[in-house]
N, C-alpha and C positions, 0 to 999 in steps of 0.2 A: 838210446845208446847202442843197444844191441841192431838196431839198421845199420849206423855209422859202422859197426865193425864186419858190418856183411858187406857193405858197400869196399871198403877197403877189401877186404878178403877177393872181392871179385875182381880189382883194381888190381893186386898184384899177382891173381891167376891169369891175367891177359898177359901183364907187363911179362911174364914170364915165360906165356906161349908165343907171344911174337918175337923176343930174344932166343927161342930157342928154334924158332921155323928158321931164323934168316943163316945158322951156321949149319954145317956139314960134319952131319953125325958121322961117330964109327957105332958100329954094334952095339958096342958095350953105354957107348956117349948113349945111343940111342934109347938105351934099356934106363939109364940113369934119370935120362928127361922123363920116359914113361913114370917110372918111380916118383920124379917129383909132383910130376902131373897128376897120378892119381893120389898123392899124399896131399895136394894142394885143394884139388875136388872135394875129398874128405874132409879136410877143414872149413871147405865153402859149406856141404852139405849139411854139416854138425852145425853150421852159425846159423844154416837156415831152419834147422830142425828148432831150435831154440827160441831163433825171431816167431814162428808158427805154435810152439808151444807156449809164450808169451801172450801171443794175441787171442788163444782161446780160451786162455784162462781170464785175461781181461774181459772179453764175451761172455762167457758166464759169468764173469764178476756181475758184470751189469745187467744181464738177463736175472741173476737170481735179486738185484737189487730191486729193478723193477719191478719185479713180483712180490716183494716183498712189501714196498712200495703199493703198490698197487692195493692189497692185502689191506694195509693198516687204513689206505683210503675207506674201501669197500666197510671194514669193519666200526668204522666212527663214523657213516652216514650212516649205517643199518642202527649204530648205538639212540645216535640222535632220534632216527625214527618211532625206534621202541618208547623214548623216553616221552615222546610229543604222542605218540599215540595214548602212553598210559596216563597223560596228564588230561588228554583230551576225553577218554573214558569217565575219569573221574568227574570233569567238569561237566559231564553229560547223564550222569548220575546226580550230582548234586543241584541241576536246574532240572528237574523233573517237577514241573507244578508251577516251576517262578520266572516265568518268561510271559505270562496273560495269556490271551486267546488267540495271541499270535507265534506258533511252536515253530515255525520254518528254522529259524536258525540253529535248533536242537535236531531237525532233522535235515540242513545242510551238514551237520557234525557228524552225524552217526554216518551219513554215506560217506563222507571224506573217511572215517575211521574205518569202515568197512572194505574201502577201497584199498586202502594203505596195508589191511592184514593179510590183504589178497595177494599185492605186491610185492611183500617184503622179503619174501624168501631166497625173489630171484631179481631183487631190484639192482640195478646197476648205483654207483656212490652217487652220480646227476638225479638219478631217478628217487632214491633214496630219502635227500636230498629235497627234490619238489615235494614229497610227497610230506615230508615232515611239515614244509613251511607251509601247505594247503591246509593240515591237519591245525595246524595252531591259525592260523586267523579264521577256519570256522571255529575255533575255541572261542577265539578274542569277540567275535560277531557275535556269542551264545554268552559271556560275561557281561558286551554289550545291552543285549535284549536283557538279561536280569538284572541290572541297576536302571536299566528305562521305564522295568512294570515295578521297580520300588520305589521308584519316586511319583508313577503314576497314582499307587497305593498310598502313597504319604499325601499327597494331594489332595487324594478322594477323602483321608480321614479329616485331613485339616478341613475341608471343604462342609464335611459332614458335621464337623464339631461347631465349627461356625453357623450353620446351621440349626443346630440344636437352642447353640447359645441365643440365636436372632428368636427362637422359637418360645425358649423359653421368658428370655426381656418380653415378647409381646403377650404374652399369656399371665405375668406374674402382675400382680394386681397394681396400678398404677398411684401414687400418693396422690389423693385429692386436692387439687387447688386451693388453696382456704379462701372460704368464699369472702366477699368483700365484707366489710362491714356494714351492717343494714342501716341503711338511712332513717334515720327519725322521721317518722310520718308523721309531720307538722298536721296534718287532720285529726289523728288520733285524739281522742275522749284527755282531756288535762286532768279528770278524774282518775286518782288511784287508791282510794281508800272500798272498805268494804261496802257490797249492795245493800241501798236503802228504797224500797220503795212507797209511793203515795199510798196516804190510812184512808179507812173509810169513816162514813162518822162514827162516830164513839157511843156507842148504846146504852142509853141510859145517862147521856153526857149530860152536865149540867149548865153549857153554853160558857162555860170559862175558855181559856187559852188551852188548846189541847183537849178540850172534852163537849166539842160542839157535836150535837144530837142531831137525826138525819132531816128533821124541820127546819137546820139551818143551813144546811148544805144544797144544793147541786151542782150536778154533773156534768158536763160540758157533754157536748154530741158529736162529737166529729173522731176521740183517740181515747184510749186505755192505757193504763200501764204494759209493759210483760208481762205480769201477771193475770193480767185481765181487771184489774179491777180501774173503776171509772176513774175520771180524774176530779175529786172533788172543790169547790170553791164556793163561798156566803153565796146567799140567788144573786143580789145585785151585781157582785164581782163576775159571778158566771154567765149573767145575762150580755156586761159590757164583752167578756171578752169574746161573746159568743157576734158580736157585731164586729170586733174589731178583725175576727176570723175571717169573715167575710171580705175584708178591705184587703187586709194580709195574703189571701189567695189569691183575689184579683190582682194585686200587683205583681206577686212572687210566682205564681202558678205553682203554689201549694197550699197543704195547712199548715199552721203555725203546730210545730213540734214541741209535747211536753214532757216534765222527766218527772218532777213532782208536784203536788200542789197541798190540798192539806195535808196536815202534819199532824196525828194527835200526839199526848203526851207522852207514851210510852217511849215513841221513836225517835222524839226529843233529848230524851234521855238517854236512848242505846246511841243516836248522835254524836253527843255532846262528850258519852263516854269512848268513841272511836276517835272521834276527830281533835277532840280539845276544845281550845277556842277558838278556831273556826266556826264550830255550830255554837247558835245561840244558848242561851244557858234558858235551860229547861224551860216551861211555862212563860217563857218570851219571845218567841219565837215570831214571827210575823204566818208565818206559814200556819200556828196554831191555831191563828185568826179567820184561816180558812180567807183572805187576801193576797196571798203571795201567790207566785208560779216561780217556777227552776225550769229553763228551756234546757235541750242537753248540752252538755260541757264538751261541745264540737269548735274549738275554735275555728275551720273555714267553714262549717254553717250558721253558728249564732257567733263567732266570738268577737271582737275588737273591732276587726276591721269588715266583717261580713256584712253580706247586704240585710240580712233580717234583719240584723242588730241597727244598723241604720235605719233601718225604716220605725222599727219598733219607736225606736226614741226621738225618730221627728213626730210619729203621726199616733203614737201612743196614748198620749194626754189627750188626744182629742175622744178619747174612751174610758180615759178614768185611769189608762196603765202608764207606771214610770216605773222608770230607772232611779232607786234614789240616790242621791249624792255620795253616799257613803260608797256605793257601789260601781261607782262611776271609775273609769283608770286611774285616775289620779285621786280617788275615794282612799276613806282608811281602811277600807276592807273589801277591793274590786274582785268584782264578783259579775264576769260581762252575763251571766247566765238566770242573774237574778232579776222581779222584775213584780213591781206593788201595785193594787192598786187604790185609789186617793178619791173614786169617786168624780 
C-alpha cells in the first residue's frame, strides 16, 4: 500500500512541475511555485521515509525469524543426539559379556559413541542429525549380536540336554528279552522220581527174592553204577548177557548201557515206598531174582523207537534176554527200559 501512495506522491510532484515550467511566473508566482515545490518534495520524502522504515523492519522481521528458526532446528538435533547417544551408552553397558566371542559390534558402538561426544558441541542440525542415526544402528547391530549369541546359547543347552538324555537311555540298564521258552529235550531221562541205585549181594542172604548171597551173584565186566559198585546178575543171566554184549557193540559200536540190575530187599521197599505201584511190591520183584536189567530211561537212546531197543528185541531171545509182554508199548505196564531174562 505504502509504494502505491509514494508512486502517486511522485505522480503528482511531476504533474505539478511540468504545469508550472510551461507558464510565466512573476516573483511572488515564482516564490509560491517554490513553496509548493518544496512542500510537495516533503511529502514525497516523508512517504519514502516510511516505505524504508517499513522494509527494515520487515528485514529484521525475517532475519530475527530465521534465526530463530534456525535455533530451534540446531537445538532438536543436538536433543535427539543426546538422547541416541544415552540410549546407545546404556545398550553398550548392558551387552558387556552377551555378544560371544564375537565383540566387534560393541566396539563399532563405542567408536560411534565416542565420535558423536566429540561432535556434539559444535555439530551443525545435518550433522547432528547423522551422527544420531549412526549412533543407533551400531546400537541396533549390538541388540543384534545379543539375541544371535542367545539363541546360540539356547541351542548349545538343548543340544547338551539331548545329549545327556541319549547318554543316559544308553547307559541305563536295558529290560532283558525274556528268553524263549525252553524246548522239552525229548532226550532227556523220562525218570523223575528219586535216585535208586543197583544192591550188592546181600550178606548173609539166604537166596530168597531180595537176599541172594554173593555165590549167587556176578558181575558183569564191561560197566558200574555211579557209584561204583558192579552191576550184579545170577552167573547164568550174567554169563548170557555177557555174550549178547559182544553182538550189541558189534553192531551198535558201543556197550550195552546199564542203570540197575539186582535189587535186594531193602530197596524194593524204599521203591515201592517212593514210587507206588509202579514198583513191584516188595519181595517180587523180578530184579530181586537177580534176572532183570533196567537200561537208562533215555528215550532217543533205549526208548520206543531207538535203535538198541530194536535190536534188543529182535536178537535178544537169541541170549536168553526179552522184553516181556507186560512191558512191551501196548503192555499193562510199558516200561521200554525193562528187560528179562528166560534162559
Amino acid at each position: 500500500m505504502r509504494r502505491v501512495a509514494v508512486a502517486s506522491v511522485t505522480a503528482v510532484s511531476l504533474a505539478l512541475g511540468v504545469g508550472i515550467g510551461v507558464q510565466t511566473w512573476t516573483a511572488g508566482e515564482r516564490r509560491a511555485a517554490q513553496d509548493a515545490r518544496e512542500a510537495a518534495r516533503s511529502r514525497v520524502d516523508g512517504a519514502l521515509a516510511v516505505v524504508h522504515d517499513d522494509s527494515a523492519v520487515r528485514a529484521a522481521a525475517v532475519a530475527a525469524s530465521g534465526t530463530a528458526g534456525a535455533a530451534g532446528l540446531l537445538t532438536d538435533a543436538r536433543a535427539a543426539l543426546e538422547a541416541a547417544v544415552a540410549q546407545g551408552r546404556e545398550t553398550l553397558t548392558a551387552s558387556d559379556g552377551q555378544v560371544g566371542a564375537d565383540d566387534g559390534p560393541r566396539a563399532a558402538l563405542a567408536e560411534q559413541l565416542e565420535s558423536a561426544h566429540v561432535s556434539a558441541p559444535t555439530a551443525s542440525p545435518a550433522l547432528a542429525r547423522q551422527l544420531a542415526a549412526a549412533v543407533s544402528a551400531a546400537e541396533q547391530a549390538v541388540h543384534a549380536a545379543v539375541s544371535a549369541e542367545q539363541s546360540r546359547v539356547a541351542a548349545a543347552a538343548q543340544a547338551a540336554q539331548a545329549a545327556q538324555a541319549a547318554q543316559r537311555a544308553a547307559s541305563a540298564p536295558r529290560p532283558r528279552a525274556s528268553a524263549p521258552a525252553a524246548t522239552p529235550d525229548r532226550c532227556a531221562t523220562t525218570y523223575s522220581g528219586p535216585a535208586f541205585y543197583t544192591s550188592a549181594p546181600t550178606e548173609g542172604g539166604d537166596g530168597s527174592n531180595g537176599r541172594l548171597p554173593a555165590s549167587a551173584l556176578t558181575a558183569v565186566s564191561w560197566t558200574r553204577d555211579s557209584r561204583g559198585t558192579p552191576f550184579y546178575l545170577r552167573a547164568d543171566a550174567a554169563a548170557a548177557l555177557e555174550r549178547l554184549n559182544v553182538a550189541f557193540r558189534a553192531a551198535l559200536g558201543h556197550d550195552l548201557a546199564l542203570d540197575l540190575t539186582y535189587r535186594d530187599l531193602d530197596t524194593q521197599v524204599a521203591m515201592r515206598a517212593a514210587l507206588g505201584s509202579v514198583a513191584a511190591v516188595p519181595g517180587t520183584s523180578s530184579h530181586g531174582t537177580g534176572l532183570a536189567l533196567d537200561t537208562p530211561e533215555l528215550p532217543c537212546a533205549y526208548g520206543w523207537d531207538s535203535a538198541a531197543r530194536a535190536w534188543l528185541v529182535a536178537h535178544g531171545p537169541a541170549y536168553g534176554w526179552v522184553s516181556p509182554t507186560w512191558a512191551r508199548q501196548n503192555g499193562s505196564n510199558p516200561e521200554y527200559w525193562h528187560y528179562e531174562y528166560r534162559g
